[in-house]
C-alpha positions as a Markdown table, in Angstrom:
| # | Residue | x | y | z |
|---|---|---|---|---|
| 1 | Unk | 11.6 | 74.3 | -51.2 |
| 2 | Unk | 15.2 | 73.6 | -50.7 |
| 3 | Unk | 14.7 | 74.7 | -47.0 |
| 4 | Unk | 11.7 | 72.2 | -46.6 |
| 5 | Unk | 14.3 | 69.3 | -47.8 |
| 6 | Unk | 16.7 | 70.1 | -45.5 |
| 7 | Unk | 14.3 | 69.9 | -42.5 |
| 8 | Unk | 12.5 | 66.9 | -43.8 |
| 9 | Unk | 16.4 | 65.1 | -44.7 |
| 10 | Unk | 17.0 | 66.1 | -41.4 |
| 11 | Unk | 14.3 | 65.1 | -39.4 |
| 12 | Unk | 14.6 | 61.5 | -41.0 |
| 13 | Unk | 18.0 | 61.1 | -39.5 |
| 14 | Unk | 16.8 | 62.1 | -36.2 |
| 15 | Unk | 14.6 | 59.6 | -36.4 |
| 16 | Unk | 16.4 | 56.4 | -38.4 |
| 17 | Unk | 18.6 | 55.3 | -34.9 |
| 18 | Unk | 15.3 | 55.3 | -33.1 |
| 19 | Unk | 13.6 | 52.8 | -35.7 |
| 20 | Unk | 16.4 | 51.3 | -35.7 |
| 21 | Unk | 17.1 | 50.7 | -31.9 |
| 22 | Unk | 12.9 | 49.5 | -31.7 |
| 23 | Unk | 14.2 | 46.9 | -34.6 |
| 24 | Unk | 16.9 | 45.8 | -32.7 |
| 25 | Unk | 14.8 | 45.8 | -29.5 |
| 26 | Unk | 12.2 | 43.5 | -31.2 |
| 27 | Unk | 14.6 | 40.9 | -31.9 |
| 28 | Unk | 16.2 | 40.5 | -28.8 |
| 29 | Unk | 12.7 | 40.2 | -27.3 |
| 30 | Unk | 11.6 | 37.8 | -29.3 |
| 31 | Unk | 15.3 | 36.1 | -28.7 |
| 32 | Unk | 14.5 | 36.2 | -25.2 |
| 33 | Unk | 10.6 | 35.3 | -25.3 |
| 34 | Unk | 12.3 | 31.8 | -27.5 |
| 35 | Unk | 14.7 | 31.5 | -24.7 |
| 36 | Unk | 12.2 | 31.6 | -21.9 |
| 37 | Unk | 9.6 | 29.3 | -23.7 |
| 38 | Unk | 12.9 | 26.4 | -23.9 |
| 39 | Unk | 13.8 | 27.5 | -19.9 |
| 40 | Unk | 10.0 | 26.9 | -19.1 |
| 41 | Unk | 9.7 | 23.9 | -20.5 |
| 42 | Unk | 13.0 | 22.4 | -19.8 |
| 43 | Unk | 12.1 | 23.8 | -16.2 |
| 44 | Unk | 8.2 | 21.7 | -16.4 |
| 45 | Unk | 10.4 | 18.5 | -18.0 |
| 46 | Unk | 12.9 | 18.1 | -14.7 |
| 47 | Unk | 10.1 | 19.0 | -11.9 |
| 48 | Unk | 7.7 | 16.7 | -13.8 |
| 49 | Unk | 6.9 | 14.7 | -10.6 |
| 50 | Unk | 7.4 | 10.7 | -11.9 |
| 51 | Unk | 4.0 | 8.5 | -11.2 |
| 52 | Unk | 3.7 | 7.5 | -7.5 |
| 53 | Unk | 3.9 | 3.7 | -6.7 |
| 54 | Unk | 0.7 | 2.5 | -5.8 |
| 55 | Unk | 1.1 | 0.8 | -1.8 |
| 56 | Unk | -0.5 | -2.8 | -1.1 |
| 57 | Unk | -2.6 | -3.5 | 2.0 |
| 58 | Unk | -3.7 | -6.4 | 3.8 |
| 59 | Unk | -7.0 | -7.9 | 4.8 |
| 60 | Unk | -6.7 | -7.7 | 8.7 |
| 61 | Unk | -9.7 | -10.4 | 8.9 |
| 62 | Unk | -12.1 | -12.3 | 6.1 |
| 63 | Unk | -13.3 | -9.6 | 3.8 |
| 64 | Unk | -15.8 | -9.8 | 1.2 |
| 65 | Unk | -15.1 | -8.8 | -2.0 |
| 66 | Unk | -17.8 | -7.1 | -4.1 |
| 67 | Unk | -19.1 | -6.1 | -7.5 |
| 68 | Unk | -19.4 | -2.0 | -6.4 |
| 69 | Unk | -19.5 | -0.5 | -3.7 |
| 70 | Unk | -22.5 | -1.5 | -1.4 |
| 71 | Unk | -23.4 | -4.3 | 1.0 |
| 72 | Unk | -26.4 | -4.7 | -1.2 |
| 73 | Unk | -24.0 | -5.8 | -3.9 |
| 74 | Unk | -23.2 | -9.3 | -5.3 |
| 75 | Unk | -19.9 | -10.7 | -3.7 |
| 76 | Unk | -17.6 | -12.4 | -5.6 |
| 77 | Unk | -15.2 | -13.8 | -3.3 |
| 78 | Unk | -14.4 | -13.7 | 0.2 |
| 79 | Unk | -10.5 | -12.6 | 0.8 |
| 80 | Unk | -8.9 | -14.2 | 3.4 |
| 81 | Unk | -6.5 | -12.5 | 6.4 |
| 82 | Unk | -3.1 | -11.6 | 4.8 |
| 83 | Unk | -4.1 | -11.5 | 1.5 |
| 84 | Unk | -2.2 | -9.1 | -0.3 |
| 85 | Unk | -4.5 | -6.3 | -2.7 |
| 86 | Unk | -3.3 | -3.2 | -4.4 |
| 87 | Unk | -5.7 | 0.1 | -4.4 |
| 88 | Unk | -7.0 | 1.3 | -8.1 |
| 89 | Unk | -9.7 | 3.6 | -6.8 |
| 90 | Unk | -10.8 | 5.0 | -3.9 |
| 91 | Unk | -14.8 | 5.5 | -3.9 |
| 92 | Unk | -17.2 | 6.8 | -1.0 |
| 93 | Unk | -16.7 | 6.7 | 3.1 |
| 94 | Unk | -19.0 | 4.7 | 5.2 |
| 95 | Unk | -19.3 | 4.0 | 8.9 |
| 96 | Unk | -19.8 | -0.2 | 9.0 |
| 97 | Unk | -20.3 | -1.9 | 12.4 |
| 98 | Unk | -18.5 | 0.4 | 13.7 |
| 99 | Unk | -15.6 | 1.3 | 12.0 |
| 100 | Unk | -15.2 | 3.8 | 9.9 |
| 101 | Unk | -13.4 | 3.9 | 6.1 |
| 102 | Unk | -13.8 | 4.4 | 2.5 |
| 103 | Unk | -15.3 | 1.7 | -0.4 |
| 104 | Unk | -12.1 | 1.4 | -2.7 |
| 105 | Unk | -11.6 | -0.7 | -5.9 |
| 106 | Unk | -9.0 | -3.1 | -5.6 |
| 107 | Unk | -6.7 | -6.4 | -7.5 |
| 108 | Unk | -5.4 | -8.9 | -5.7 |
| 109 | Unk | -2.1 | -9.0 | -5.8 |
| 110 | Unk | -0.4 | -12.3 | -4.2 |
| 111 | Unk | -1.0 | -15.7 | -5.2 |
| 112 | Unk | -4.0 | -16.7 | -2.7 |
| 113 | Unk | -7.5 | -18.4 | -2.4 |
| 114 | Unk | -10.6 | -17.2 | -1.1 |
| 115 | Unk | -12.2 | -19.0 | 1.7 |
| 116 | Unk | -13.6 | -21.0 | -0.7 |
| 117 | Unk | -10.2 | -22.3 | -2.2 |
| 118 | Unk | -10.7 | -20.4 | -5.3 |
| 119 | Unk | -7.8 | -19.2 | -6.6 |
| 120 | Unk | -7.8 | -15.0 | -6.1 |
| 121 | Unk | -4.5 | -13.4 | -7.9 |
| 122 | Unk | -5.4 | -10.9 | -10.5 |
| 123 | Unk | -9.1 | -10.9 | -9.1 |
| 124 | Unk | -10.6 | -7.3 | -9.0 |
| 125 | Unk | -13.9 | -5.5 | -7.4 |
| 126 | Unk | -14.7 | -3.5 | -4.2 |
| 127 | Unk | -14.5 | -4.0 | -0.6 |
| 128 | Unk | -14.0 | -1.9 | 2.6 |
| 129 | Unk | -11.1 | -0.6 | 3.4 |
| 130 | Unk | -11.9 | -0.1 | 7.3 |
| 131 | Unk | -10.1 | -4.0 | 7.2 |
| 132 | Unk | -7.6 | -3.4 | 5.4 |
| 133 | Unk | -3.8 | -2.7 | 7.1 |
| 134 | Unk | -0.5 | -1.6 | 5.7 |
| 135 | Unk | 2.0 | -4.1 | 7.7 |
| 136 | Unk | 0.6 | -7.8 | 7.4 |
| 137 | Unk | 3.0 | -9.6 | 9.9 |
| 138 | Unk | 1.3 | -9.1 | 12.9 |
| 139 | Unk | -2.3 | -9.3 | 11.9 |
| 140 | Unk | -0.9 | -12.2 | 9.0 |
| 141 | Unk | -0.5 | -14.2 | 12.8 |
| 142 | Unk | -4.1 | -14.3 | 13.7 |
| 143 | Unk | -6.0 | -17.1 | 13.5 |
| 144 | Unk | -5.8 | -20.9 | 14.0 |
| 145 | Unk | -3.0 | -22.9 | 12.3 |
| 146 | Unk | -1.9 | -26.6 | 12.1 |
| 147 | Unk | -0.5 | -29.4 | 10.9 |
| 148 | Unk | -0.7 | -33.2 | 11.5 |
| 149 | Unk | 0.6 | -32.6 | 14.8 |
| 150 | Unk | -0.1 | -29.4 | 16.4 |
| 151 | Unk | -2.4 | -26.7 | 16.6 |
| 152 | Unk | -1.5 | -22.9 | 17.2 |
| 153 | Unk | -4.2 | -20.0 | 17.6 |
| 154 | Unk | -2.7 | -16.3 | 18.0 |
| 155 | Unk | -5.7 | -14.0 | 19.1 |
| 156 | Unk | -5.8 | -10.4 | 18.1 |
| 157 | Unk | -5.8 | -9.3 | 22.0 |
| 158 | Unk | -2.5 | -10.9 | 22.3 |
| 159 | Unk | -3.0 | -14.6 | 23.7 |
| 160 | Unk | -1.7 | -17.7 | 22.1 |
| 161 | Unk | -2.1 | -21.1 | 23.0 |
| 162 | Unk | -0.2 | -23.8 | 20.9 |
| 163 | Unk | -0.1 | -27.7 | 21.8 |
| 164 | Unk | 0.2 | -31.0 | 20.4 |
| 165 | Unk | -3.2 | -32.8 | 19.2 |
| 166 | Unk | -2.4 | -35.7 | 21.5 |
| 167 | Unk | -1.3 | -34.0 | 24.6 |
| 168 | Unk | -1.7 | -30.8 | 26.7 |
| 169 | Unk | -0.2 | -27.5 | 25.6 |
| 170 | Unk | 1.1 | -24.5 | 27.1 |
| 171 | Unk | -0.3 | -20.8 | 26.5 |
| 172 | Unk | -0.1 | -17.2 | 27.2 |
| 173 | Unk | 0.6 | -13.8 | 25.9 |
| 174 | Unk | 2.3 | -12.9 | 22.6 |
| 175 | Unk | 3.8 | -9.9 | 20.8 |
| 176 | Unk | 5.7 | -9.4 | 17.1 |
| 177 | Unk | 9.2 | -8.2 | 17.4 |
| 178 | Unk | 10.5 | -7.8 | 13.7 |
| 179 | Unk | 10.8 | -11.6 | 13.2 |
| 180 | Unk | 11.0 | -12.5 | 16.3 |
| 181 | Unk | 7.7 | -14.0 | 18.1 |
| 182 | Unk | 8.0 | -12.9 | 21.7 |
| 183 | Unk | 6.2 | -15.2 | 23.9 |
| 184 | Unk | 5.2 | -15.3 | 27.9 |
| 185 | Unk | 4.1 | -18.8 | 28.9 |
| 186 | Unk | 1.7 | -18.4 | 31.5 |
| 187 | Unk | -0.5 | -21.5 | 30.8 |
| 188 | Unk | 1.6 | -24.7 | 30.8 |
| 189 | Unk | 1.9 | -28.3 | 33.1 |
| 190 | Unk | 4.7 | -27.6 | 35.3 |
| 191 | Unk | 2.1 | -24.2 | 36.1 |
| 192 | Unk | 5.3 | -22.5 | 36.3 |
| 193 | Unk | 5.6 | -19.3 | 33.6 |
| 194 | Unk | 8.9 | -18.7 | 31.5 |
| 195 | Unk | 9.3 | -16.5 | 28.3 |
| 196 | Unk | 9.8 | -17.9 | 24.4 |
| 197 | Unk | 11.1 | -16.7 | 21.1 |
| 198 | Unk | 10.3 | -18.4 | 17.9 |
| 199 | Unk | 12.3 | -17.1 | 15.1 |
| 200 | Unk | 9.4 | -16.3 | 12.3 |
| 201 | Unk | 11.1 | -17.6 | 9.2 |
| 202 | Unk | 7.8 | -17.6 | 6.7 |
| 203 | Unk | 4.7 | -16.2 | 6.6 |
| 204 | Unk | 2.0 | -15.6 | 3.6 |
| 205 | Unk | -1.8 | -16.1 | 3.7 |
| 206 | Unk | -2.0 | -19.8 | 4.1 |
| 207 | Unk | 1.4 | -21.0 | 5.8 |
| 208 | Unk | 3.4 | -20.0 | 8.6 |
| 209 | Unk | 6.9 | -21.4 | 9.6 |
| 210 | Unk | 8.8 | -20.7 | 12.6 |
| 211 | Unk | 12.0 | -22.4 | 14.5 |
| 212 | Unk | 11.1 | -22.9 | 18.2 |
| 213 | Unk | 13.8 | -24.3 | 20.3 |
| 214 | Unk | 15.6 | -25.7 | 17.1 |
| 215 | Unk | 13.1 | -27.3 | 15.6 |
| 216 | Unk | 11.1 | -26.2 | 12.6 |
| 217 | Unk | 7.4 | -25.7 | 12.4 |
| 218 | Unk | 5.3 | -25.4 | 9.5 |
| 219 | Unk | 1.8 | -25.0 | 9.4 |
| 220 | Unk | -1.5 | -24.3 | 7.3 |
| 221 | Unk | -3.9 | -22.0 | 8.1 |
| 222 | Unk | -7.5 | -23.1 | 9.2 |
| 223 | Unk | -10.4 | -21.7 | 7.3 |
């Protein structure tokens, strides 16, 4: 008997450091396991990628604007070129006259009318995006502009013609650089051809102003 306590005393301190080791090995797992959940989520907090700006386009040409997103569909307004719109949802591709895009859900951003003189800003629905451009300047210069003297048509294949309503004009080729207006007179009385720059100094959906040769031009746009 006293042989069978000795064996069993000393079997149990054989065994106690191991128990105690697995103890000790518990709690620095657990320690750790605590310390990797805070790294993993402090780690998910800083990589968190912020929301992404939504972009604005521009209607390169008069767009309709429509309840969803199908021809057959009720139109609310028709945008004008330049007006400004910001993307909330992008909905099915079609090919339309041509040109290929994707129906999209969009606000109006800019203070504008629609060709109707309707006032636009806040306005939302559908329309195709196949007309729809990220850098306004250029395309903003299409179209036919005046005031109560002149008249000024930029074409989208690059000629211009500009004149005064009570006498001839002169016209020609034109091209965008940055604010600059780059133009090369090819059409004018003295049929002799020379190159102008008209510093662009405003532009938006309805009105355009420029300084030509000093003096300052502003000037609605014709619907």
């Amino acid at each position: 008997m006293k042989k069978t306590f000795v064996a069993m005393t000393a079997v149990f301190f054989m065994v106690l450091p191991f128990v105690s080791c697995n103890k000790q090995n518990i709690k620095t797992n657990d320690a750790g396991t605590e310390k990797n959940q805070e790294e993993t989520q402090l780690l998910a907090e800083i990589q968190e990628p912020e929301p992404e700006e939504r972009k604005t386009f521009f209607v390169s040409e008069s767009l309709r604007l429509r309840k969803s997103e199908s021809t057959d569909s009720e139109i609310i307004a028709t945008m004008i070129i330049g007006t400004e719109v910001e993307i909330l949802e992008t909905g099915k591709a079609e090919t339309i006259g041509g040109v290929s895009g994707n129906w999209v859900k969009i606000q109006v951003v800019n203070d504008v009318t629609d060709l109707k003189g309707n006032a636009m800003q806040g306005t939302v629905g559908w329309c195709f995006s196949g007309y729809l451009i990220e850098d306004a300047t250029r395309f903003g210069l299409i179209g036919n502009w005046e005031n109560e003297r002149n008249i000024l048509n930029f074409k989208s294949d690059g000629e211009f013609s500009f004149g005064w309503k009570e006498s001839e004009g002169i016209g020609g080729k034109w091209n965008l650089d940055g604010q600059t207006i780059l133009l090369s007179v090819l059409d004018n009385p003295d049929n002799e051809p020379y190159s102008e720059e008209w510093k662009l100094v405003n532009l938006d959906a309805q009105n355009l102003q420029f300084v030509r040769n000093g003096e300052t031009f502003v000037l609605t746009r014709v619907r």
